[in-house]
C-alpha positions, 0 to 999 in steps of 0.5 A: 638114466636108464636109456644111459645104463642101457646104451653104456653098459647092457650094449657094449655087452652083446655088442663086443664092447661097442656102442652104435657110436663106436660101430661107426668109428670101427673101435671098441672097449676092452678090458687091459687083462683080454678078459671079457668085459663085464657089465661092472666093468662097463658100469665104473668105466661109463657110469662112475667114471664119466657120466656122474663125474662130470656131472659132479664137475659141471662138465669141466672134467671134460676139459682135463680128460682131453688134456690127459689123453692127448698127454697120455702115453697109453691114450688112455682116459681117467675112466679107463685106468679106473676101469681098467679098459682101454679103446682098441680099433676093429679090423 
């Protein structure tokens, strides 16, 4: 759970909303208000919203979360309407 709370929610802070993962796909995790994202941000999107959903679903949220992005007119996920984020690319 640690190197979870570590790689989701204390990098992306000093890493401009990236994860090593994100780096490579040249994308990253904003706030829908241009804020700046905040570790409780990053904490409900990435913890609450994915990690101990699925884990409370077996994984089967998994499932629907790619249904509702790819149905989805903002492309964006459950975890990120909760949090209020969204994916954007990195010129």
């Amino acid at each position: 759970m640690l190197f979870i709370i570590f790689y989701f929610v204390i990098l992306p802070l000093y890493t401009n909303g990236q994860t090593v993962g994100r780096m490579f796909f040249k994308i990253k995790v904003v706030r829908v208000d241009n804020q700046k994202l905040d570790a409780s941000t990053l904490f409900v999107r990435e913890i609450i919203g994915r990690y101990l959903i699925n884990l409370v679903t077996l994984g089967l949220n998994s499932i629907v979360m790619l249904v509702v992005v790819c149905l989805s007119e903002e492309v964006r996920g459950y975890h990120d309407v909760l949090a209020s984020t969204r994916i954007v690319d990195v010129y």
